[in-house]
ChimeraX commands (.cxc) that place a marker at each C-alpha (Angstrom):
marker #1 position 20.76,43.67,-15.31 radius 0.5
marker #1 position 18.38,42.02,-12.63 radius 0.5
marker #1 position 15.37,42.73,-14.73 radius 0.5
marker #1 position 17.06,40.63,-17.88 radius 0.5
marker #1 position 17.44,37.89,-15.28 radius 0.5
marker #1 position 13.66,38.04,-14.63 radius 0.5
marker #1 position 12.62,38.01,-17.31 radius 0.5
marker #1 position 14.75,35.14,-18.11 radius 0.5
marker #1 position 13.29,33.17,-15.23 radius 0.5
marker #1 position 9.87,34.26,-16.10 radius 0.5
marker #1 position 10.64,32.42,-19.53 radius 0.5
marker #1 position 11.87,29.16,-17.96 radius 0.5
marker #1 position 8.50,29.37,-15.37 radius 0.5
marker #1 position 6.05,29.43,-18.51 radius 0.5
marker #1 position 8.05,26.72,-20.76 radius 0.5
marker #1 position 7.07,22.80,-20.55 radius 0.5
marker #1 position 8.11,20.85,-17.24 radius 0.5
marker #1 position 7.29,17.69,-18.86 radius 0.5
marker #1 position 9.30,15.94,-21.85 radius 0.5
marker #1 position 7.95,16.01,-25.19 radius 0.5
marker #1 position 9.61,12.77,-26.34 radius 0.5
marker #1 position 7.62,10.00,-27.44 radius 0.5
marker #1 position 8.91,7.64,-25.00 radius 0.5
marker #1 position 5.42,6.55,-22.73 radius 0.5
marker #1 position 5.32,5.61,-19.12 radius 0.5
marker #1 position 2.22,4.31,-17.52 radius 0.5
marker #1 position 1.75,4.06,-14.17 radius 0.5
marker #1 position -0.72,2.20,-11.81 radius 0.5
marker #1 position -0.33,2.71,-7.89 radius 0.5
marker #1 position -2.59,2.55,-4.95 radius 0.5
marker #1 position -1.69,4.30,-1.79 radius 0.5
marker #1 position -2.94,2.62,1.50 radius 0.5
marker #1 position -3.58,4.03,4.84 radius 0.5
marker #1 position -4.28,1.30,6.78 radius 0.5
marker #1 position -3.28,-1.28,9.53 radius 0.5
marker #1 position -1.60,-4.32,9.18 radius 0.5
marker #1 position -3.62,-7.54,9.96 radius 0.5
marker #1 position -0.65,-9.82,10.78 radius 0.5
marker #1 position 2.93,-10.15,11.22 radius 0.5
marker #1 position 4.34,-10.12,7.22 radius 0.5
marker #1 position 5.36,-14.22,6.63 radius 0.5
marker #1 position 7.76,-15.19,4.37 radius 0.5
marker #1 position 6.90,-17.37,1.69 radius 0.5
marker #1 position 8.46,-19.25,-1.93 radius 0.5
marker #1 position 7.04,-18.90,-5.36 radius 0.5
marker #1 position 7.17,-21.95,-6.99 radius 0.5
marker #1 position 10.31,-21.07,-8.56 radius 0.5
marker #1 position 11.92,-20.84,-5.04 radius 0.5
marker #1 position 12.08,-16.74,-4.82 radius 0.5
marker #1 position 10.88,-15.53,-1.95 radius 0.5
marker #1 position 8.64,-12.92,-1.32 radius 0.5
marker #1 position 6.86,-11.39,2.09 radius 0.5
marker #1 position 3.21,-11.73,2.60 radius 0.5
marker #1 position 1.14,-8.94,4.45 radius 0.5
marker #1 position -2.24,-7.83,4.70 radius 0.5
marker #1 position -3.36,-4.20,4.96 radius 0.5
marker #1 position -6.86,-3.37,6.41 radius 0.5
marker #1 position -8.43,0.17,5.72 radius 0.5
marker #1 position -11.45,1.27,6.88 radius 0.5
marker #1 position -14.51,3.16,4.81 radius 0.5
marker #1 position -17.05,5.40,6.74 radius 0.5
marker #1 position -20.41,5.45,4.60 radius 0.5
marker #1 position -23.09,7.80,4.95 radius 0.5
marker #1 position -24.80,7.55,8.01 radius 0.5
marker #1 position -28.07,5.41,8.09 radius 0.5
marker #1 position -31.71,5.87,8.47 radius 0.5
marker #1 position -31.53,5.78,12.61 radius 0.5
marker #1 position -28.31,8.08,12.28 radius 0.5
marker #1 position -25.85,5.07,12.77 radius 0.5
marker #1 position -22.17,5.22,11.76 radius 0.5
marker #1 position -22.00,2.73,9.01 radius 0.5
marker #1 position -18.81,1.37,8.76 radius 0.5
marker #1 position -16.87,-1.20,5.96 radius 0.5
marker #1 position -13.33,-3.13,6.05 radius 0.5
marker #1 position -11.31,-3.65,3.29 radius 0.5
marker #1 position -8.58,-5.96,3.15 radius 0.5
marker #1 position -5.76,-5.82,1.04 radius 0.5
marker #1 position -3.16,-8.52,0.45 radius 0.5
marker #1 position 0.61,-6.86,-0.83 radius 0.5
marker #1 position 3.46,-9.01,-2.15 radius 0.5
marker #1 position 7.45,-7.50,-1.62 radius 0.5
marker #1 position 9.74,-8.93,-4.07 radius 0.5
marker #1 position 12.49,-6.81,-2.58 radius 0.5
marker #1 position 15.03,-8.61,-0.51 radius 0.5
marker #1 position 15.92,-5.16,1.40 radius 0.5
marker #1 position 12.24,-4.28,1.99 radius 0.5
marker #1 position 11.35,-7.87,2.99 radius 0.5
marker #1 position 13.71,-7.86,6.03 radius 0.5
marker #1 position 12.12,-4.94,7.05 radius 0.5
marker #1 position 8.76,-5.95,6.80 radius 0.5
marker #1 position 9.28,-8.69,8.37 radius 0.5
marker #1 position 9.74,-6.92,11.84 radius 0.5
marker #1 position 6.46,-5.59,11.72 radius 0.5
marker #1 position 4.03,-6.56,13.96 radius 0.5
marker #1 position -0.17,-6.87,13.48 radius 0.5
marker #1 position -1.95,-3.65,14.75 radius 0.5
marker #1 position 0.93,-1.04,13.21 radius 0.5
marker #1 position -0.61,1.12,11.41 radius 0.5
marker #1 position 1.21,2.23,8.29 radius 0.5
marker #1 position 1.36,4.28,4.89 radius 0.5
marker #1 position 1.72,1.63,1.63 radius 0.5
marker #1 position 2.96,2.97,-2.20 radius 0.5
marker #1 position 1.99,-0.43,-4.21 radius 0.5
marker #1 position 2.14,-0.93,-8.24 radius 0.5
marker #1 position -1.09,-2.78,-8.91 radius 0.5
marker #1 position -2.23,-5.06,-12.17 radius 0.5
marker #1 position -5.49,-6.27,-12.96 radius 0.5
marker #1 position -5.33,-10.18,-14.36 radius 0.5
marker #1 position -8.39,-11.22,-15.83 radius 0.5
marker #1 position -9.72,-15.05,-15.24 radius 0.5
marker #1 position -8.21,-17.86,-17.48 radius 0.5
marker #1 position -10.64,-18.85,-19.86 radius 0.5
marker #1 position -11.47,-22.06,-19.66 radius 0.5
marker #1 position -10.68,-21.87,-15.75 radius 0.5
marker #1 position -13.38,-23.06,-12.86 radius 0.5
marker #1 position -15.15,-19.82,-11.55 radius 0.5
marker #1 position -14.37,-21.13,-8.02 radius 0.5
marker #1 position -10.44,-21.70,-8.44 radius 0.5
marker #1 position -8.23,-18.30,-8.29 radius 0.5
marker #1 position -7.62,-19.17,-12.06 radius 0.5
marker #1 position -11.24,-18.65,-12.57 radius 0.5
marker #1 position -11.70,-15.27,-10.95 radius 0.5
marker #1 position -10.29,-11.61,-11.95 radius 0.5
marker #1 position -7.47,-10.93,-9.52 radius 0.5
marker #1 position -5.41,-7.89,-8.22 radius 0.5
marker #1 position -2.21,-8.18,-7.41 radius 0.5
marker #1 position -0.33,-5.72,-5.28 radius 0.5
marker #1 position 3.43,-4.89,-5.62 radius 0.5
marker #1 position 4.98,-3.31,-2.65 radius 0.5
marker #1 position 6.83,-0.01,-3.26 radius 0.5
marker #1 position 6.96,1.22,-0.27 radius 0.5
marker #1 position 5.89,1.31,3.59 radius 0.5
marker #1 position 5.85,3.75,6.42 radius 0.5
marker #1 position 5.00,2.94,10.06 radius 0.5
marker #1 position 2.85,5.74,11.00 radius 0.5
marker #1 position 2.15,3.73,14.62 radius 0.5
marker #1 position 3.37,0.58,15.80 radius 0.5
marker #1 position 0.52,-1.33,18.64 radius 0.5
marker #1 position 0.94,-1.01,22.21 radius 0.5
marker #1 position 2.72,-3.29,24.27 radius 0.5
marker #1 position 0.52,-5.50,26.29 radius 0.5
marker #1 position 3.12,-5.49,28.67 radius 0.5
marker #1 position 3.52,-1.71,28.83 radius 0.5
marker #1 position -0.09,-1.35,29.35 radius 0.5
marker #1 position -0.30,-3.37,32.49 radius 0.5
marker #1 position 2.90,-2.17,34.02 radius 0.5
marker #1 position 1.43,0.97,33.08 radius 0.5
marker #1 position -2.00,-0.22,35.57 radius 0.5
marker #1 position -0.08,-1.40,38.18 radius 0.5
marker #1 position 1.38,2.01,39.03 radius 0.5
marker #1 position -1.76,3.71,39.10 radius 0.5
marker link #1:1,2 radius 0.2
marker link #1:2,3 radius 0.2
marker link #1:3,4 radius 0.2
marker link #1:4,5 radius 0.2
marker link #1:5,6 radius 0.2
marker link #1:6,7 radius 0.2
marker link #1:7,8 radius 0.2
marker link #1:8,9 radius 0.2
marker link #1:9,10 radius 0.2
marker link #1:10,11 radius 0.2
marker link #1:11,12 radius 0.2
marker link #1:12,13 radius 0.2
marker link #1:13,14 radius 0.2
marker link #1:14,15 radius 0.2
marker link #1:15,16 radius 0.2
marker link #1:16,17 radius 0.2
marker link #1:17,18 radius 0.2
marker link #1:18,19 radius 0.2
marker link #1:19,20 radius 0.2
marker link #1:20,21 radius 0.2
marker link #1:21,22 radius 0.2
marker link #1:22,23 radius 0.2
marker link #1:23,24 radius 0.2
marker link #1:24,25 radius 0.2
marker link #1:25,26 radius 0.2
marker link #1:26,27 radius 0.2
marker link #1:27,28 radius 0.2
marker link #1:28,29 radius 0.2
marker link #1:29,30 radius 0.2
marker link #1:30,31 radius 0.2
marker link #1:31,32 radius 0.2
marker link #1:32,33 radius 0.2
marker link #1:33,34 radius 0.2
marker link #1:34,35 radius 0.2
marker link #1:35,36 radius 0.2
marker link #1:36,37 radius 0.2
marker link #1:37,38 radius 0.2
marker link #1:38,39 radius 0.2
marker link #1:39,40 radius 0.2
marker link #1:40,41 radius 0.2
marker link #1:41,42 radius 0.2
marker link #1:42,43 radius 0.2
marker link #1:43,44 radius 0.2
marker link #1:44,45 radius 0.2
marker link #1:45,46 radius 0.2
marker link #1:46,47 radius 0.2
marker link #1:47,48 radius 0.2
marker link #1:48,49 radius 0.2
marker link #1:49,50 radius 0.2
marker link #1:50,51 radius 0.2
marker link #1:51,52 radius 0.2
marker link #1:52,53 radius 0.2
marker link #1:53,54 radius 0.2
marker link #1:54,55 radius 0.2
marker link #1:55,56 radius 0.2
marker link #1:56,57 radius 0.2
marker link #1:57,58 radius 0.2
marker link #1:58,59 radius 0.2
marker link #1:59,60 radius 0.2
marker link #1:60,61 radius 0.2
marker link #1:61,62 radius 0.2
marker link #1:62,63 radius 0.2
marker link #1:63,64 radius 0.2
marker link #1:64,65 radius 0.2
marker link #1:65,66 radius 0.2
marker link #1:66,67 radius 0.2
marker link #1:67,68 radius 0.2
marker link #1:68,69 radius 0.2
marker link #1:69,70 radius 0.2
marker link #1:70,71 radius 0.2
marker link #1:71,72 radius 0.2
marker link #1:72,73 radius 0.2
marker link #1:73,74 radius 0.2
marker link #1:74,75 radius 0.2
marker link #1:75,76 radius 0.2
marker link #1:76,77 radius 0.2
marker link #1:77,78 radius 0.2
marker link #1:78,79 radius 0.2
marker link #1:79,80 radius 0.2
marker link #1:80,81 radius 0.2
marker link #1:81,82 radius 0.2
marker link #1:82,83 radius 0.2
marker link #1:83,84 radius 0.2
marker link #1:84,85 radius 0.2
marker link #1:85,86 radius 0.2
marker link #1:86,87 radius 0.2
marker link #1:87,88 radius 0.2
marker link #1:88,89 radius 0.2
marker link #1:89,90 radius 0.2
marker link #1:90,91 radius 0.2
marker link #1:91,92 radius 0.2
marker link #1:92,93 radius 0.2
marker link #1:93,94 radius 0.2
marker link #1:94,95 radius 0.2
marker link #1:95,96 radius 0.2
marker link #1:96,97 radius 0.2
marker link #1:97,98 radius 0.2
marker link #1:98,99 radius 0.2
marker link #1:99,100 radius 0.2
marker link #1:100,101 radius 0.2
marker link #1:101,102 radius 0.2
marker link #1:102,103 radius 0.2
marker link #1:103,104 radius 0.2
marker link #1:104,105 radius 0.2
marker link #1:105,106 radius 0.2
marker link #1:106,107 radius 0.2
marker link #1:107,108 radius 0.2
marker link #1:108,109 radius 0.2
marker link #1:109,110 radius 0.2
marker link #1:110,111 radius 0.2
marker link #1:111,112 radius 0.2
marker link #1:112,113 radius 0.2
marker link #1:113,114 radius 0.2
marker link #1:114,115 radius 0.2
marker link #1:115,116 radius 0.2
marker link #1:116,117 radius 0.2
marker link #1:117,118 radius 0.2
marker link #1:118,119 radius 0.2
marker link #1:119,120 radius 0.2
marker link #1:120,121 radius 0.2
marker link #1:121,122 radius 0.2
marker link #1:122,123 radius 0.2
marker link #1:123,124 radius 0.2
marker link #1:124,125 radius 0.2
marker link #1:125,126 radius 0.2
marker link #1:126,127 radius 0.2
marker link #1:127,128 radius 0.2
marker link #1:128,129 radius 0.2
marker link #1:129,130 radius 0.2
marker link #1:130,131 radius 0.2
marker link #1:131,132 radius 0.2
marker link #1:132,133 radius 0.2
marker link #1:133,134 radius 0.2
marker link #1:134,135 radius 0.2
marker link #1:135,136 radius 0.2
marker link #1:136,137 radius 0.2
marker link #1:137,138 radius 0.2
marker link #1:138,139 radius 0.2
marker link #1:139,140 radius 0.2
marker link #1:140,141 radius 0.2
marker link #1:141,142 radius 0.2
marker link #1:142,143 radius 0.2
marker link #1:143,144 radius 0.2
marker link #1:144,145 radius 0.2
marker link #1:145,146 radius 0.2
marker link #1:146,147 radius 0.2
marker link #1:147,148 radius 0.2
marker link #1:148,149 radius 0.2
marker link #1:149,150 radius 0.2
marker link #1:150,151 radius 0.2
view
């Protein structure tokens, strides 16, 4: 009896776990580890939605250099929230946390007979909040000097 159920679930183990239909999803997401520049702002498209505002810095390490230096580059990365729960969240957040981003990202090419030097006349990323984690929030000022003063 137990070996027909085995074998059963050996079956199942070895069959497909994806769908065969022909339906298509795509998918585009960038994961950030990073910390947040400033406090999220609330802002209003020009069609009077609103949408939070935040910028995520992460951090490369290159190769070190000739002398053995730690080379070093910062990347900033501006993410829009659409989503009235999220943006309440985000915007208790302060500068300094450091926190784990899921964003949906598109690629819009320039306008073609757009200025080079306008927005309009550059390719642009745009990044869709998902979701975000605090992994750390900053210290307290505060905390660290009543921290000092009982020392």
């Amino acid at each position: 009896m137990f070996s027909t159920i085995r074998a059963a679930s050996a079956s199942r183990a070895t069959s497909r776990a994806f769908s065969t239909s022909t339906r298509r999803h795509d998918l585009a997401k960038l994961t950030l580890i990073g910390n947040l520049g400033r406090d999220p702002e609330l802002k209003t498209t020009k069609n009077d939605k609103e949408y939070v505002s935040y910028s995520v810095a992460t951090t490369n390490v290159l190769p070190p250099g000739p002398e053995g230096e730690r080379n070093t580059s910062t990347t900033w990365h501006r993410v829009l929230s659409f989503l009235p729960g999220s943006n309440k969240y985000l915007q208790t957040l302060k500068a300094g946390s450091k926190v784990y981003v899921e964003a949906a990202y598109e690629i819009r090419e320039p306008e073609q007979d757009a200025d080079p030097s306008t927005p309009q006349g550059q390719r642009q990323i745009f990044l869709r909040h998902e979701s975000l984690r605090v992994i750390s929030t900053p210290r307290a000022k505060e905390a660290e000097t009543a921290g000092e003063e009982h020392m």
